[in-house]
C-alpha positions in Angstrom: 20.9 -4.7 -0.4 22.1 -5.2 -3.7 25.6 -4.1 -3.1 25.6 -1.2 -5.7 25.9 1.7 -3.3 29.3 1.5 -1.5 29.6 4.2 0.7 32.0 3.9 4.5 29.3 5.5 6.4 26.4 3.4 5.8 25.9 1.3 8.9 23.8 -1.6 9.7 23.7 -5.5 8.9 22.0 -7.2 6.1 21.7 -10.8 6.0 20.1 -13.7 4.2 19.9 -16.5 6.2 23.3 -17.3 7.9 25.2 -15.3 5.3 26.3 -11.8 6.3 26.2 -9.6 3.0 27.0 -6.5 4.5 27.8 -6.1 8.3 29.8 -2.7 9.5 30.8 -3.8 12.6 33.0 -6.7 11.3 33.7 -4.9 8.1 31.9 -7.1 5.6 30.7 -5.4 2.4 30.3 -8.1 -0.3 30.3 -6.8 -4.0 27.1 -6.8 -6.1 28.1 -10.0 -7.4 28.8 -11.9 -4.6 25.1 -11.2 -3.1 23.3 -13.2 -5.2 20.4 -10.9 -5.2 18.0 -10.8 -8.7 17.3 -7.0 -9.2 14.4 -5.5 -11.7 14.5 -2.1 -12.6 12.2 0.5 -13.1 13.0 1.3 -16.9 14.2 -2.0 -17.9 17.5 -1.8 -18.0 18.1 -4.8 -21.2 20.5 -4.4 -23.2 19.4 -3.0 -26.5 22.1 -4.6 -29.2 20.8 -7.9 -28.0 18.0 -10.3 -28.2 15.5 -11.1 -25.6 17.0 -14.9 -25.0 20.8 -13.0 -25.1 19.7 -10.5 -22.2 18.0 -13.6 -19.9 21.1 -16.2 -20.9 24.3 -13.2 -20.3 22.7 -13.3 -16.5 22.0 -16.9 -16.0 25.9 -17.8 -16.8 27.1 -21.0 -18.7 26.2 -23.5 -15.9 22.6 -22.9 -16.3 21.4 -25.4 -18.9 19.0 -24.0 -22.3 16.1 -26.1 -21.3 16.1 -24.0 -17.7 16.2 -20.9 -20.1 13.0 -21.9 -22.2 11.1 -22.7 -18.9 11.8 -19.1 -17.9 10.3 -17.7 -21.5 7.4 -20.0 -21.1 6.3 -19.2 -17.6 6.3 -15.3 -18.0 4.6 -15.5 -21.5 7.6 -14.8 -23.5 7.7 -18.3 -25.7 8.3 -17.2 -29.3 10.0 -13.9 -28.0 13.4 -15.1 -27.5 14.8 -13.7 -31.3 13.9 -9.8 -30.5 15.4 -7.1 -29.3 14.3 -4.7 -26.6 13.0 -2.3 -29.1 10.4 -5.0 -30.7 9.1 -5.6 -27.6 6.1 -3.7 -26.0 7.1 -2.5 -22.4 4.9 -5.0 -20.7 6.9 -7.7 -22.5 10.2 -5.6 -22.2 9.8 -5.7 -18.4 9.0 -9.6 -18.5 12.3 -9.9 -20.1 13.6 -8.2 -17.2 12.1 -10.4 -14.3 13.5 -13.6 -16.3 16.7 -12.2 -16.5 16.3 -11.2 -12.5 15.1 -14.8 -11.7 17.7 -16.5 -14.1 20.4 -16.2 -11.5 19.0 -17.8 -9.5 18.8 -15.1 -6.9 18.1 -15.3 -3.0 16.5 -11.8 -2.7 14.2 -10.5 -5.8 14.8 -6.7 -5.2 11.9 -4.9 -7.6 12.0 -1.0 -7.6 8.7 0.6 -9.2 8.8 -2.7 -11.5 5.5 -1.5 -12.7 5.9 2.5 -12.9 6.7 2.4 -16.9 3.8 0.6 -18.5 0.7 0.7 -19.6 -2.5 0.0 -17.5 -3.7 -3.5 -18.9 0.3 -4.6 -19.4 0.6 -3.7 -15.7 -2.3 -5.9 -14.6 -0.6 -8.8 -16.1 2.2 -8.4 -14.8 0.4 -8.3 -11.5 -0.8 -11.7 -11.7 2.5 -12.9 -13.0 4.7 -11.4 -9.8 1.8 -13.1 -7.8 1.7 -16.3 -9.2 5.8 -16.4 -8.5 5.3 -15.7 -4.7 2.9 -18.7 -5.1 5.5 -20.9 -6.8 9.0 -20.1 -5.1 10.9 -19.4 -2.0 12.7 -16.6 -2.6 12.1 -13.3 -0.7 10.9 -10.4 -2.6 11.7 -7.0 -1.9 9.1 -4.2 -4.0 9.6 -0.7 -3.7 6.7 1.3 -5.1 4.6 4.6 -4.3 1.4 2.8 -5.6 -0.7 2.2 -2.6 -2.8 -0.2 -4.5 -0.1 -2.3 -5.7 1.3 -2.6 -1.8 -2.0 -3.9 -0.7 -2.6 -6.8 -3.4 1.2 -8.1 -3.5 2.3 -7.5 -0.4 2.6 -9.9 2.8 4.2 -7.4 5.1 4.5 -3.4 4.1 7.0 -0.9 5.6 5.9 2.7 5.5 9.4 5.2 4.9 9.6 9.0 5.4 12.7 10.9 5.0 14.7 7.6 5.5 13.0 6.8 8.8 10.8 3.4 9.2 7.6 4.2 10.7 5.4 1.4 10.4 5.4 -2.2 9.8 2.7 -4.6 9.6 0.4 -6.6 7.1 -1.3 -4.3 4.1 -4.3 -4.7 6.2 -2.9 -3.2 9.9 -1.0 -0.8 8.2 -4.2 0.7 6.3 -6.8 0.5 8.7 -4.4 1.2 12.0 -1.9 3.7 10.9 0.2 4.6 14.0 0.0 8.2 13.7 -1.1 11.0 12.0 1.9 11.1 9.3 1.6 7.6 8.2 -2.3 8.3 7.8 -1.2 10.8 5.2 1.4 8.4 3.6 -1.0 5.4 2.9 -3.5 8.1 1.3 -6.6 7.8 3.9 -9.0 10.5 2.9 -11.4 10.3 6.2 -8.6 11.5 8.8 -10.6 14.0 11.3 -9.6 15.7 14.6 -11.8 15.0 17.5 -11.4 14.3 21.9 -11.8 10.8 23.1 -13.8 10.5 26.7 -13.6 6.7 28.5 -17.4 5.3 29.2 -18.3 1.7 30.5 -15.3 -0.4 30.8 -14.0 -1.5 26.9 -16.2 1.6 25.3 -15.4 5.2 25.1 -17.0 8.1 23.2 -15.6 9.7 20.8 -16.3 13.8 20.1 -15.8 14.5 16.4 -14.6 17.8 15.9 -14.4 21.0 18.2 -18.1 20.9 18.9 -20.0 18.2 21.1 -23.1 17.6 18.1 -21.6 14.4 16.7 -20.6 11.9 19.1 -19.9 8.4 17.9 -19.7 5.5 20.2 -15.7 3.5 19.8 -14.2 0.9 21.5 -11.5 1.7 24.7 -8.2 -0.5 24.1 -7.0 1.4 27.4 -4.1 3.6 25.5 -5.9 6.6 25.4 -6.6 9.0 28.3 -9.4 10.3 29.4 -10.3 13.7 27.8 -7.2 13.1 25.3 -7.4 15.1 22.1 -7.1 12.9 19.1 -7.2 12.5 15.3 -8.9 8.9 14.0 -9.5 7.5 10.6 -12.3 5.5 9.2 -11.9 2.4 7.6 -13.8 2.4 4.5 -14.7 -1.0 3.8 -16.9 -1.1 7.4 -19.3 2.0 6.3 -22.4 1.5 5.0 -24.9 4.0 3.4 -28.5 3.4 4.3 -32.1 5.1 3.3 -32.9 8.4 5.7 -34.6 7.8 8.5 -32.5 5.0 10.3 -31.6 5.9 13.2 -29.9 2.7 15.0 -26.1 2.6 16.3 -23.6 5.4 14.6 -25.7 6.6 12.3 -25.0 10.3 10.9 -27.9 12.1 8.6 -25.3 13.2 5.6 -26.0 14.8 2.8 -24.4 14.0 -0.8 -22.1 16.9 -2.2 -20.7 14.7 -5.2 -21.2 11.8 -6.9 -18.5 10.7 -9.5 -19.2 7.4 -11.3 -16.3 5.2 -11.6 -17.8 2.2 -13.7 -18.5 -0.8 -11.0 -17.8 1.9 -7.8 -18.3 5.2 -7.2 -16.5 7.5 -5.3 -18.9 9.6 -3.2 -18.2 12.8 -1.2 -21.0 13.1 2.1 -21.0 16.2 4.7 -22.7 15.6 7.7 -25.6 17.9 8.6 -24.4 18.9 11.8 -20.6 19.2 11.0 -20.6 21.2 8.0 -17.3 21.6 6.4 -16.7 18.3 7.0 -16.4 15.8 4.5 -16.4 11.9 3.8 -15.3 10.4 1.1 -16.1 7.1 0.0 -15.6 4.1 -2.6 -18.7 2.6 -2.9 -20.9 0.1 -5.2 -22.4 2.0 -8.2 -25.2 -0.9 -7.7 -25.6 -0.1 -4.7 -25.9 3.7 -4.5 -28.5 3.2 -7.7 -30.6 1.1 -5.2 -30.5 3.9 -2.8 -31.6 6.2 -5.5 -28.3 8.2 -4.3 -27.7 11.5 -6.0 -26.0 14.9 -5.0 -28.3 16.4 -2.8 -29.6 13.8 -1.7 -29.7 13.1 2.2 -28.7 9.5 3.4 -27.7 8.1 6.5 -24.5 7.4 6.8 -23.6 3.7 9.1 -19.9 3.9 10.6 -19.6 0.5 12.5 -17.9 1.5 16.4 -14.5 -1.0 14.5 -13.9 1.3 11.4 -12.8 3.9 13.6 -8.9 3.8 14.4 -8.0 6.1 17.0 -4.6 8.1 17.3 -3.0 10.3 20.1 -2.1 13.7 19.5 1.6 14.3 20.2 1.8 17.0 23.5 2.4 20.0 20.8 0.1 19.5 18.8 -2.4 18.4 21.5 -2.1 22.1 22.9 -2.5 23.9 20.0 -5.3 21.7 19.4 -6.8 22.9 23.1 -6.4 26.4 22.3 -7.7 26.0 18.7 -11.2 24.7 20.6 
């Protein structure tokens, strides 16, 4: 988008607004700096031989007067930074540089690859706060590339999922993450509870759903009418609609599950269950440390595990894998 890759066999069209910027069917290919576009790099990318102010003002051009400069430095934190050079500058600061020197063009995309990627933890926070606070206070697009899942779901209004070059998903963070389309994009956003299992239509709008090869565990789903009858499946969980409750309850999808591990995480906890009558397989789970101390949770300890018939995201099997699935069973 930025105009830095020329190459005569991309083809496609990007636009911003009623401007073509690149467009191979009428042979428009503008140059980096006709696009207008503000780009922040993963490593920076300042200048080293000169100050802070000199790397923002070199991109913001003559026309752009001082005061608009200062405003810059004060609202990313950078007020009495303006006099030193990328080397006295800590990487959180180092990469505030680079957004003001992004935004001092006055750009009409902000294209961000892995902006975050190269510091440190708590500097990366803060800069989380500060990219969010812009999409609050301007207009402009923003474009982020990133591997972080995380960082996807708290700045983004709309995610694409890539693989290999190919677009397989698009959708808000929370679509995307709780309704992946298939089994691939499951794997992408990094959901852990992603089991095999056969779907089977019930009453109208309710089906069941078999986990596994073996009819023990059924759990009770709704039908959106896209899924056959008998259709073999793999489905994801959505973590945030489980609950763990004391043994003995027995109402709804309830599963008796017993704790294998239990790793303390400061306010959560991420907690690994194996239902009693699938062993082998395993849930894993982010949940309140408070919460699991209330339970008196514990490995070994046996719990009931709550899965609410919406956390469950259902997914056809393509015909090839749906066959080898068949014989597998």
């Amino acid at each position: 988008m930025a105009g830095l890759l020329r190459s005569r066999t991309l083809r496609g069209r990007i636009s911003v607004g009623d401007d073509a910027w690149f467009d191979s069917e009428r042979s428009i290919d503008l140059a980096p700096q006709q696009r207008h576009a503000g780009l922040v790099f993963q490593h920076y990318a300042l200048f080293p031989h000169l100050s802070a102010l000199s790397n923002v003002s070199l991109a913001a051009g003559p026309e752009m007067p001082p005061r608009r400069i200062r405003e810059l430095f004060e609202r990313l934190g950078l007020a009495g930074l303006e006099g030193r050079r990328p080397a006295q500058l800590s990487g959180g600061q180092q990469q505030r540089v680079a957004l003001a020197r992004a935004l001092a063009r006055e750009p009409r995309v902000l294209l961000l690859d892995e902006p975050f990627s190269a510091v440190d933890a708590s500097a990366r926070q803060a800069l989380y706060r500060e990219l969010a606070t812009l999409r609050e206070t301007l207009s402009t697009p923003m474009v982020l590339v990133t591997h972080d899942l995380g960082e996807a779901r708290r700045l983004a209004d709309r995610v694409v999922i890539l693989d290999a070059g190919k677009t397989l998903q698009t959708g808000t963070p929370a679509h995307v993450f709780a309704s992946p389309r298939n089994a691939r994009v499951a794997e992408l956003v990094g959901i852990h509870n992603h089991f095999k299992g056969r779907f089977f239509k019930q009453e109208p709008g309710w089906g069941r759903l078999q986990w596994g090869d073996r009819d023990t565990v059924a759990l009770r789903v709704p039908d959106k009418n896209r899924i056959p009858d008998g259709a073999s499946v793999t489905w994801v969980i959505a973590g945030e609609r489980i609950d763990l409750l004391p043994d003995g309850v027995r109402d709804g999808n309830t599963l008796r599950c017993q704790i294998l591990e239990l790793l303390a995480l400061g306010e959560t906890s991420l907690c690994t269950l194996e239902p009693e009558k699938l062993p082998g397989e395993r849930v894993t789970l982010n949940l309140s440390t408070a919460q699991l101390r209330g339970l008196d949770a514990g490995a070994g300890r046996w719990l009931r595990l709550a899965i609410a018939p919406e956390a469950v995201h259902i997914m056809p099997v393509k015909e090839a894998t749906a066959a080898a699935l068949t014989q597998a069973m």
